[in-house]
N, C-alpha and C positions, 0 to 999 in steps of 0.2 A: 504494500500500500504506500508506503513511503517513497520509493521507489516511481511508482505511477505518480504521486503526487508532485516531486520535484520534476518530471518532464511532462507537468502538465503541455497542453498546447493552448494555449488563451484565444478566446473569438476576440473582434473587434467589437466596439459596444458602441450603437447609435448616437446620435447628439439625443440631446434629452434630461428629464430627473433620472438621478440614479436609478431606482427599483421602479421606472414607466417599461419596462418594455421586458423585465423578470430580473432573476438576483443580479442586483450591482456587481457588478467587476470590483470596483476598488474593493468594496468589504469584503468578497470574495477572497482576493489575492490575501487580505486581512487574516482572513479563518484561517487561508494555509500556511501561513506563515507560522500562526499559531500552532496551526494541528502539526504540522513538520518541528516546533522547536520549542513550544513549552506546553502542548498537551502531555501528560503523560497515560496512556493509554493501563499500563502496569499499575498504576496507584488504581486506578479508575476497577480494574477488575477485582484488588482488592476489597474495594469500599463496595463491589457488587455481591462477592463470596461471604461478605459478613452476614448474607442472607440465607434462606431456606432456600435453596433449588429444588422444584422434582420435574421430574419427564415422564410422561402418560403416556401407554398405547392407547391411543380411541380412533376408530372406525379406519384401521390401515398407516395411521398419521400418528406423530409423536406429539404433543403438548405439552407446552411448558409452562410453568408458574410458579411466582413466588409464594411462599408461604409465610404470613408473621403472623406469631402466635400471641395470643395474650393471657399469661399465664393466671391473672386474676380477674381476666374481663368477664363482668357477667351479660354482657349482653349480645345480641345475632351476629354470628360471623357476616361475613361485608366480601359480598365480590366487585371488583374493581376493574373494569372491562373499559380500555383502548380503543381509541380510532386510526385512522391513518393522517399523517406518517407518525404514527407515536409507537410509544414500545411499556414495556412493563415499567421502566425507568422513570416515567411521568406519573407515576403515583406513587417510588418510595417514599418520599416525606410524606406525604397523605398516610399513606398506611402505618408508617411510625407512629405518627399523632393519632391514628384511630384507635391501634392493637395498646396504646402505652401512655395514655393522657397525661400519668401521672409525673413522664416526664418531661410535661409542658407545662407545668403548674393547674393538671384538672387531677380526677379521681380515679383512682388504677380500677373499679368495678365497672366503671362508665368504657371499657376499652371493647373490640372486638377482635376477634382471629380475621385477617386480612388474606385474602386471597387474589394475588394477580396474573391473572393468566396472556400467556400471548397471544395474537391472532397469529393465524397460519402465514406459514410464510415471512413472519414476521419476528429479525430475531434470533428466538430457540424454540419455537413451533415449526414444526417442520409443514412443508410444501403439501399443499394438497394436487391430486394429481389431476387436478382440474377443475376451475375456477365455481367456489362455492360462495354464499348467500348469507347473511345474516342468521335465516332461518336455524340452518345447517348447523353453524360452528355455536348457536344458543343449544343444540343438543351435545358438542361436545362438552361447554361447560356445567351443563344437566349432570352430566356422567361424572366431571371432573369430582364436582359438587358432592354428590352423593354417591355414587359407586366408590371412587378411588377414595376420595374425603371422609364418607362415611358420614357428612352434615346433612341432617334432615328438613332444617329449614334454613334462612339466609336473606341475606337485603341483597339487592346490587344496586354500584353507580355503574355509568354509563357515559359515556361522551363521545361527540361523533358517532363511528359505525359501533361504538361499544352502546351508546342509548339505542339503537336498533337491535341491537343483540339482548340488550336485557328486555327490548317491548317484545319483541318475541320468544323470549322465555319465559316473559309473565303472561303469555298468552297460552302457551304450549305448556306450562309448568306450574297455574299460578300456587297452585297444594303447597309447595316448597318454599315458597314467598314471605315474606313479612312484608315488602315491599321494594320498590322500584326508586332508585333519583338519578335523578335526569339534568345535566345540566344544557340538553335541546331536548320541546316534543317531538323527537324529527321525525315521527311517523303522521303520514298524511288520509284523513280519512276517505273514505268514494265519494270525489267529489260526483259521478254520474246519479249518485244514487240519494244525493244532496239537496235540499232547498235550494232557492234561488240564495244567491251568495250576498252576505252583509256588506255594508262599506268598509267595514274592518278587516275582512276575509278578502274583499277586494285589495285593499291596500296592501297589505302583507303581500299577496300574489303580484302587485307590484314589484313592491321591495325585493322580494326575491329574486324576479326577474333581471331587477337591475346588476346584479351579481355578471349578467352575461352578456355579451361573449368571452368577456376580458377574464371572467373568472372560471370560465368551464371547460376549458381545453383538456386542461389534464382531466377529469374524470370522462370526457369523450375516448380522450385515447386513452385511458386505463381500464374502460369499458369494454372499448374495440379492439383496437391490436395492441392488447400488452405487451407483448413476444417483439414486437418492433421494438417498442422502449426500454424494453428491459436489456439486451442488446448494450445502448449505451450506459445506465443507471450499473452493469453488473461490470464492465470494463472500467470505465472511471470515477474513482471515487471523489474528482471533483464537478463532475458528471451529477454525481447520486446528492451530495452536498446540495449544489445548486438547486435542483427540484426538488429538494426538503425544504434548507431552507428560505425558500421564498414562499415557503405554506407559512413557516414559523414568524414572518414577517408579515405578509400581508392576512393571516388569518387570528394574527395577535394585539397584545394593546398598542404594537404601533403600525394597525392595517387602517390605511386612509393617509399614512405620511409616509416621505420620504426615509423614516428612520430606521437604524438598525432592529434588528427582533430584540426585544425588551429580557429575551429569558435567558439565561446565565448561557454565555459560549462551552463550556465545560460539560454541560447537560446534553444540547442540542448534540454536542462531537461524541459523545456515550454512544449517542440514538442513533448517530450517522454511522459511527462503525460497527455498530450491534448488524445494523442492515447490513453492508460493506462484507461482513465476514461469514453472514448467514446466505452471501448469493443475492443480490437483491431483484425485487421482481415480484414473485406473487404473491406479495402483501397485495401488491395492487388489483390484484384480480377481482377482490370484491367488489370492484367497480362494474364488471357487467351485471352484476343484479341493479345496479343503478339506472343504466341504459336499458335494460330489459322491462325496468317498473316493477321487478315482483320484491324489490326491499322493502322502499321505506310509503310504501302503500298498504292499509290492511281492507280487507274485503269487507263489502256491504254485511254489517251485524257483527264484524271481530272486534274485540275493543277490550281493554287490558282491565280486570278486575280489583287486582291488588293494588292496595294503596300506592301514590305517586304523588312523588316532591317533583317539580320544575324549579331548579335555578339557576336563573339568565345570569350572565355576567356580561358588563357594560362593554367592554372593547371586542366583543366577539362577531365573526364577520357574520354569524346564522341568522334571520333576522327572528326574536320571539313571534311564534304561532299563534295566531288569536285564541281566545278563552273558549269560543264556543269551540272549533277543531280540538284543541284539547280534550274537553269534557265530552268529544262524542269519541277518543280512540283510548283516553286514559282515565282512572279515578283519582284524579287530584285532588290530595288531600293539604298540599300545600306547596306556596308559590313565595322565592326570595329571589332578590335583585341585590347582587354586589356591583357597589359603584368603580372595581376596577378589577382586572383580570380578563383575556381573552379566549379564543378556541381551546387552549391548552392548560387551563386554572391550577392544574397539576403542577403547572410548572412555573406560571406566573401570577397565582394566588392560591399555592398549597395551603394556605395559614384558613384563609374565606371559604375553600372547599374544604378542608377537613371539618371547620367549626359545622357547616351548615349541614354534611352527612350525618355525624355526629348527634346533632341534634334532633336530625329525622328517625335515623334507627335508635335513638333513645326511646320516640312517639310509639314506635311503631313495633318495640320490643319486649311492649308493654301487653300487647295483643296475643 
């Protein structure tokens, strides 16, 4: 990798804002200078082995996830489910703070056993041998859960394609459930089988709109021809860099400026060579269920029964879903708004997201 990274080959970069036309060059050359001469990749796997690893056979495919334990916590273990381009790394401090309050100045009873598992592909999950669904990988965490786990019931958060994976486990699972948090509703109800649409349901379907063209290339081609992209994303690792992070930029607290990604460089470079070293590639695959419609769409009468937190965070690029979509695909039982943190709150408001799970599966572990 080092190696590939000193002869990178550099494009020419148009006139323009730096990040108008995708990742700046200058910051760019910034990262690898860093990642070439003061990352150190060997502390980094250190500070990652001081955890519980395990590796799962389920359904042909290996699974990976951390495990933190709480040795005095009395309350529902917590699965902690990933989007793209994230990895399990975007929830250890979350998980710490969840499994071990008491040493953040809360109460060692109030903790959970922390479960984070990786998406396929993604990582130390290994590759599925062809491109699966939300649906899908919510049954391999079913199995994780209770077959390997041997945990009977359980909360999950969710973010990105991980709040699709937990709506579909509380749809396909809800027995197992205490409940669901969400920091997107991002599942969409029939609109064919809909009312005439409100001005608020209108608006949103605006706003979302406006996301594109400039925002939707990469889920077209990560949809369509993976196997072209992946191509360059697996040869160069300043290749794979750049198309992260410009998600981590423009999908964080500083998506709408000119500015670098807001979340520690030491994090992101974990996340970039976790990918780098796993092959990278079909993490992205869960994008043809996106192009296809059968993810983050539930069918006329599915609708998720166990209880559900929604919390929005201010810099995030998803736009919040109006109340009534909500209440016709989830049971929300409760809604918070942090005034900072974006797509990634793991990593640029672990403190807002631990507090706010925390206080749902307290509600909801009461049941």
């Amino acid at each position: 990798m080092n190696r590939r990274l000193s002869q990178t080959r550099w494009p020419i970069t148009p006139e323009g804002n730096p990040w108008e036309y995708g990742t700046s060059l200058d910051y760019l050359h910034q990262v690898v200078e860093f990642w070439l001469q003061d990352f150190d990749w060997r502390s980094t796997e250190q500070q990652l082995n001081r955890h519980l690893h395990i590796i799962v056979p389920i359904s042909g495919r290996t699974v990976h996830a951390v495990v933190i334990p709480s040795e005095k916590g009395r309350r529902a273990p917590i699965l902690l489910a990933h989007g793209w381009p994230g990895s399990f790394v975007e929830f250890l401090d979350v998980g710490e703070r969840l499994a071990h309050p008491e040493k953040f100045g809360g109460i060692a009873a109030e903790g959970s056993t922390v479960i984070i598992p990786s998406l396929p592909g993604c990582g130390l999950s290994s590759a599925p041998a062809t491109p699966i669904a939300p649906r899908e990988i919510a049954n391999d965490w079913l199995h994780l859960m209770t077959k390997t786990l041997s945990i009977d019931k359980f909360a999950v958060h969710g973010g990105d394609w991980g709040a699709a994976i937990a709506s579909w486990l509380a749809v396909d699972a809800s027995n197992v459930l205490h409940g669901i948090h969400l920091t997107s509703a991002i599942i969409q109800p029939d609109l064919d089988a809909a009312p005439e649409l409100t001005d608020e349901e209108e608006s949103f379907l605006n706003q979302r709109a406006s996301r594109g063209p400039w925002d939707n290339g990469y889920r077209l081609m990560q949809g369509t021809k993976p196997l072209t992209l992946s191509y360059g994303l697996t040869d160069s690792p300043v290749g794979l860099a750049s198309w992260l992070l410009e998600k981590y930029q423009s999908w964080g607290e500083s998506h709408g400026t000119q500015n670098a990604p807001g979340i520690p460089l030491d994090k992101m470079l974990s996340i970039i060579n976790l990918y780098w070293f796993a092959g990278p590639g079909p993490s992205t695959w869960i994008y043809r269920s996106w192009v296809n419609g059968t993810a983050l769409k539930f069918p006329s009468g599915v609708r998720v029964n166990a209880p559900t937190a929604i919390c929005s965070f201010h810099h995030d690029i998803s736009p919040v879903s109006p109340n009534t979509w909500q209440q016709r695909c989830y049971n929300v039982v409760r809604r918070t708004t942090i005034d900072h943190g974006g797509h990634f709150p793991g990593l640029d408001a672990p403190i807002a997201l631990a507090e706010d799970i925390q206080e749902f599966v307290g509600e909801i572990s009461k049941n």
